[in-house]
N, C-alpha and C positions, 0 to 999 in steps of 0.2 A: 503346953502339949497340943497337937493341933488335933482337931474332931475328928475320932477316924469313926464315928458314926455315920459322918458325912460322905467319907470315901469309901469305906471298907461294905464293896455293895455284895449280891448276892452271888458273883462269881468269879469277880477279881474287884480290883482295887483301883480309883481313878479319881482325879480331881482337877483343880487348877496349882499351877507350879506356884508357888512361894507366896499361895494365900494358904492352900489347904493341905500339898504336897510341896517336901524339902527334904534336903541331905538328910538331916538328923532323924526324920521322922524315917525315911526311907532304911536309912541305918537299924535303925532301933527293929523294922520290920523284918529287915535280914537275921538280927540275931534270932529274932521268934521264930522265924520260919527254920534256922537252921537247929536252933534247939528242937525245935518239934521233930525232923525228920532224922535228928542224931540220934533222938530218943526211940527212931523207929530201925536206925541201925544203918544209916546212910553215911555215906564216906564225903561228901562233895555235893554240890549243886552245881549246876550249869546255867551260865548267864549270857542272855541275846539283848537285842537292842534294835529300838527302830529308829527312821533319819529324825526324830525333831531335836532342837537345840538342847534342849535339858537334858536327854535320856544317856548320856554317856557321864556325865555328872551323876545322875540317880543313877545308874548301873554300879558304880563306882562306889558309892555311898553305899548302897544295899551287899555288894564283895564284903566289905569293910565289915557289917556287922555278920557277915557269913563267917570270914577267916577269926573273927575274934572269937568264935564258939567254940575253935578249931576244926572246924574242916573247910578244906579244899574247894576252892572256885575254880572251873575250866570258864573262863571268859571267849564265846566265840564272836564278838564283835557286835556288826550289824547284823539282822537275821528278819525275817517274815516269823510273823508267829508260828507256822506250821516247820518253818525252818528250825527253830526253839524244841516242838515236840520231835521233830524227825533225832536233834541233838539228846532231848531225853530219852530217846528210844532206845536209839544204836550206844550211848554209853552209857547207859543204865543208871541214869542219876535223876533227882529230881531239879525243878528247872524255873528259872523264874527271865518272864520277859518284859522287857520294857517297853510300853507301846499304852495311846490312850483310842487307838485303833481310825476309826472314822471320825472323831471329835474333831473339835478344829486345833488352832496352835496352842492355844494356851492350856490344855490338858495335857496331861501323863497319866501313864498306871501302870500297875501291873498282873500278869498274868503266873498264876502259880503253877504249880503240877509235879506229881511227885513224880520215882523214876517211872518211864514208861508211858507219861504224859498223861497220868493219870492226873485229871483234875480235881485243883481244890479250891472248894467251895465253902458256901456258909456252914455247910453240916459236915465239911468233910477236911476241918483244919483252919478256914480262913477266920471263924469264930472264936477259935482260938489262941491265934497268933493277935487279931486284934487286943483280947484280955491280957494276954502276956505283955505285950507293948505299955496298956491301959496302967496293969500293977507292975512295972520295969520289969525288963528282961535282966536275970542274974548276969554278972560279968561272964564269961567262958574262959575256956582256958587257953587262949588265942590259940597264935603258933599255924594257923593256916595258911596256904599260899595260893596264890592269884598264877594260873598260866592259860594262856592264850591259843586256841585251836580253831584253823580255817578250814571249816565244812560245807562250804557253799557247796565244792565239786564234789560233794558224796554226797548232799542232798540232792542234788540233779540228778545226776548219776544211779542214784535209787527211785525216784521217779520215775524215771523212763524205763526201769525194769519192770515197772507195776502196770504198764499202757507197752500193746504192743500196738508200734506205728509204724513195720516194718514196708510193709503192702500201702504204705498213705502214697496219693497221690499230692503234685504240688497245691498246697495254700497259698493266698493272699490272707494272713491276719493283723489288722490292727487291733492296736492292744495300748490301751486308756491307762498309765500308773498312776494317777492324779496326783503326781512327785511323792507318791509312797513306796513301801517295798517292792512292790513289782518290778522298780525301774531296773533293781538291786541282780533279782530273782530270776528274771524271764530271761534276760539275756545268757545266764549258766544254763538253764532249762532248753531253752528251745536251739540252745547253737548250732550241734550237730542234726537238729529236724527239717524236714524235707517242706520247710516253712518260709514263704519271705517275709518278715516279719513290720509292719508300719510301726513306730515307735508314737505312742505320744504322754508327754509330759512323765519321759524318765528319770530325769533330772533330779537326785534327794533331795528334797524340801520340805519340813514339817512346817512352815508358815502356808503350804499348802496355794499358791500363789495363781493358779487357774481355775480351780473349783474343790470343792469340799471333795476329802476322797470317802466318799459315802455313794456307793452305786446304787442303796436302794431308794433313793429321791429322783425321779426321774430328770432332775434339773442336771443332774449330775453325770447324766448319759446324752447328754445334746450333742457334743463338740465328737463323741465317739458314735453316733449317730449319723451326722452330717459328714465326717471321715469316712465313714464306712460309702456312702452313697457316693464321694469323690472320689475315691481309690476305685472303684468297683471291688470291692475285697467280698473273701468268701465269707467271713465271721469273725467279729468283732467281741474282745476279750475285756472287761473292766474290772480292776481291782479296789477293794477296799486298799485305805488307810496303810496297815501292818502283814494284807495281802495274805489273810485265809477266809477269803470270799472272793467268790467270781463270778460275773454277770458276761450271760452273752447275748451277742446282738447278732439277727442274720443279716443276709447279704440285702435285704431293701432297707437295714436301716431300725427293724423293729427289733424288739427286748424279745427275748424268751424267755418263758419265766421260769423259776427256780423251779417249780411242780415239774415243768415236761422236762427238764434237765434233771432233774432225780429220777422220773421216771425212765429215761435214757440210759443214764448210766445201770440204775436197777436192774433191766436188761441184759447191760455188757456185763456186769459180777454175776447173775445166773446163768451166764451161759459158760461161764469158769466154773462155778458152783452151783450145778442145779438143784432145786428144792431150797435155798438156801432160805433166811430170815432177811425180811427187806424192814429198816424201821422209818417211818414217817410221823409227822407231827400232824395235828388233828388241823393246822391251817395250811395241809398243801391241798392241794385237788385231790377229789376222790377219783379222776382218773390214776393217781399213783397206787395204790391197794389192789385197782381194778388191774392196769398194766401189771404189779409184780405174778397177781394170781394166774394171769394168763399166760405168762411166761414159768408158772409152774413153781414161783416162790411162796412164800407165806408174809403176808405183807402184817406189821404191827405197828400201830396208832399209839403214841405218846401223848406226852403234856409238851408244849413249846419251851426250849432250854436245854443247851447242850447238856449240863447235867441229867438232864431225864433222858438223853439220848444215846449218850454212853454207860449210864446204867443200865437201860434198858439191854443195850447192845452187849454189855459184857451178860448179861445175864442170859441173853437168847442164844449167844455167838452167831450175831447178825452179820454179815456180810458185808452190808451197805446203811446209809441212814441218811433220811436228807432232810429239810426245813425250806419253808418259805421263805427265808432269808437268805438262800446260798451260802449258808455251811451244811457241807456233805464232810459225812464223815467215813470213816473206811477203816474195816480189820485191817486189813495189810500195813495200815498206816498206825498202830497201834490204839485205833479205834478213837482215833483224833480226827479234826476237820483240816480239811486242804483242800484251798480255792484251785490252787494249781493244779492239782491232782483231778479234780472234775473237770478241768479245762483242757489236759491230756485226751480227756475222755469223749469229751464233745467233739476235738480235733481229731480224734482217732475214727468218730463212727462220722464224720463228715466226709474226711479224706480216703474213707475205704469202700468208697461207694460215689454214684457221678451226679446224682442230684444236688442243689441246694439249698443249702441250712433248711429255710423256709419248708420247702417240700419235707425233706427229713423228718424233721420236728412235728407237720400235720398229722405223726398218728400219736401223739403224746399231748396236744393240746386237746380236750376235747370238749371243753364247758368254759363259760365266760364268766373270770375272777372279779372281782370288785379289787382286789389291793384292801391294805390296811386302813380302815378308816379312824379319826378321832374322835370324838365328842369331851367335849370337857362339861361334867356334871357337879354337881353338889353333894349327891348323896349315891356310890356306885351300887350296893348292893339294892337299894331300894328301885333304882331306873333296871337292874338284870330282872327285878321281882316285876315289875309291871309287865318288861315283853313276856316274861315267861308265864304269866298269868292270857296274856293275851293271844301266845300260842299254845298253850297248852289245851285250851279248853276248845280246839278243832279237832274236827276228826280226822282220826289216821298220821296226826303229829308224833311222833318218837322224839326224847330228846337227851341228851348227858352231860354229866356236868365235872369233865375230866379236867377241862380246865375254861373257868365259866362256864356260858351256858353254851351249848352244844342243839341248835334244834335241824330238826330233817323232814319237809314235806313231803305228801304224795307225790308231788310231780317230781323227786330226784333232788330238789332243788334244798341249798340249805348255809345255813348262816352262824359263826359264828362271836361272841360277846364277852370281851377277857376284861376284866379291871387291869390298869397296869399298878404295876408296884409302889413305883414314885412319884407319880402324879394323877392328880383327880378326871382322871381319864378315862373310858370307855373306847375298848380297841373294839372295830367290827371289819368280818371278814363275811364275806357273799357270796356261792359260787351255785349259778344256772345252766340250764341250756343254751342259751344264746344270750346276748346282749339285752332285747328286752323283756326279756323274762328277769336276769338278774337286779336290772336296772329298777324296775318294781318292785322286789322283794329287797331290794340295798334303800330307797327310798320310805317304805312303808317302817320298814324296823327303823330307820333312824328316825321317822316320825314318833314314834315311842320312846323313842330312846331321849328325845331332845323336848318329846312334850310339849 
């Protein structure tokens, strides 16, 4: 039986193909998964797929131990993850996707979620289906069947109801698929927009054959970088891997970062819904809280993790939600993340207006981020106890520990210090007034931190 300690992580499920993920294993996960959600009274599951080699093989594999439980798979093919939830939304099923996202070729996973695109996670099913697999999943009563539904044109199609682009002037965008879903996606999405569209590297390929499609490395944003400054284009679009992430870039060529694009968007959903609940993660910029309150929303701070995000958001009936990573999530979207759907949104408040990107974006940028740093430690709790012994005992330090350590100086300025899960690592995040104000306070903490 293969280790699903090894795969079965805290929000889906992922590995290398035919070392640690296979048919049979994937199978065996289908029946669990659909026992579990027969038991909750579900008629069917809904099954997507991303371009790499294996993922129509394991899609296939996973139907198999669905329709043996007896119920029903509506198989919709190739799909972007956010494609998968828009599919669990509108047929009210729950949903499983195949995608190892930004990984390189030799990974697979998948992605669960019940009807509604309600995600399942370690607390919320995936724990279970693991142990179910662990002690065999009972036979079912087969008798299920397998049929095939094409929703590309009504995932688009619903999109573009949720962004009005009515009033857009013409764009130049190019748009980076790094041979993932995007290439699939963006051409349904954008066909009828008042867009000329640069294509690059749409071509499906899970050997991934230009660049990792991982946009938050900035090695990964070069070729869509230097495109963007050759085209003269207005903004530049790049997608993850299974393309529910998106990075934009303005017209000189630079990144904007996930913070002033959440904050951007945060704007466009309050002014559909004013007073609304904006949610963010404790590593964007605190110009995001600052920006929603002054456009009159109630801005609320999470733990980093889609599941803390859409918990949160089911609980507040938040509006909007966004993360340092570029997944934004959205009521309308059944309080799921879609790259695409922020990317509507960027193209809508650029094109409705005659400045560029660059200019736009200058009132939502307003402090200088450091990005995610590393440190690999020995002992993580003991290096969080030194800086926090080290800043705590100044004056006028506040600090919290939502997720690590959380500290905030008098001058605005402030940093913070996450263990990661799966490796002996120390994530730090830095955000100041300007460049060398940050740059001293990202250097000083990692001088503790590294000892």
């Amino acid at each position: 039986m293969a280790d699903l300690g090894a795969i079965v992580k805290a929000y889906d499920i992922r590995g290398v193909v035919g070392e640690q993920l296979d048919a049979p294993t994937v199978r065996d996960i289908g029946a669990a998964m659909a026992a579990l959600v027969r038991d909750e009274g579900a008629q069917g599951v809904v099954i997507g797929h991303d371009m790499r080699d294996s993922s129509p093989e394991l899609a296939a594999a996973f139907a198999d131990g669905v329709t043996g439980q007896g119920l029903d798979v509506v198989s919709i093919g190739l799909a972007s993850t956010d494609m998968l939830y828009f599919a669990s939304g509108t047929l009210g099923l729950p949903g499983a996707m195949f995608t190892a996202s930004h990984n390189p070729a030799k990974y697979n996973g998948i992605k669960l979620c019940r009807a509604g695109a309600t995600p399942i996670g370690q607390d919320t099913g995936l724990a279970a289906i693991r142990a179910a697999v662990e002690a065999g999943v009972p036979a079912g009563p087969g008798g299920g069947t397998v049929t095939s539904r094409e929703l590309l044109s009504e995932y688009a199609a619903y999109l573009r109801k949720l962004v009005d682009l009515s009033g857009s002037r013409r764009l130049r965008v190019v748009v980076d698929a790094g041979n993932g879903m995007g290439g699939y996606t963006v051409p349904a999405v954008f066909e009828p927009l008042p867009f000329d569209v640069v294509p690059m590297y749409f071509e499906l390929d899970g050997t991934f054959p230009n660049h990792e499609a991982n946009p938050l490395d900035p090695a990964n944003l070069v070729d869509l970088q230097k495109r963007m400054v050759s085209e003269g284009a207005d903004i530049g679009l790049a997608f993850d891997g299974d393309a529910d992430r998106c990075f934009v870039v303005d017209e000189r060529g630079e990144p904007v970062s996930p913070s002033a694009i959440t904050a951007l968007v945060a704007v466009r959903e309050l002014a559909k819904d004013p007073g609304a609940t904006v949610i963010h993660n404790l590593i964007t910029s605190k110009a995001v809280p600052e920006i929603v309150a002054e456009h009159g929303g109630t801005p609320v701070r999470t733990r980093v993790g889609h599941s803390f995000i859409k918990q949160t958001m089911a609980e507040t009936g938040a509006v909007f939600g966004g993360e340092h990573s570029a997944h934004y999530y959205f009521r309308d979207f059944w309080k799921a993340d879609s790259g695409m759907l922020a990317a509507l949104h960027a193209l809508a408040a650029l094109a409705e207006q005659d400045a560029p990107l660059s200019q736009l974006m200058a009132d939502y940028e307003r402090y200088s981020a450091s990005g995610e740093i590393n440190s690999t430690v020995a002992d993580q709790a003991e290096r969080i106890a030194a800086v926090k012994a080290e800043y705590l005992s100044r004056e006028g330090v506040e600090h919290d520990e939502l997720d690590g350590l959380t500290v905030h100086l008098p001058d605005g300025s402030w940093f913070n210090l996450r263990p990661s899960n799966t490796e002996p690592l120390l994530r730090l995040n830095v955000e100041a007034a300007d460049s060398t104000a940050m740059a001293a306070l990202r250097d000083e903490v990692l001088g503790v931190v590294r000892g």
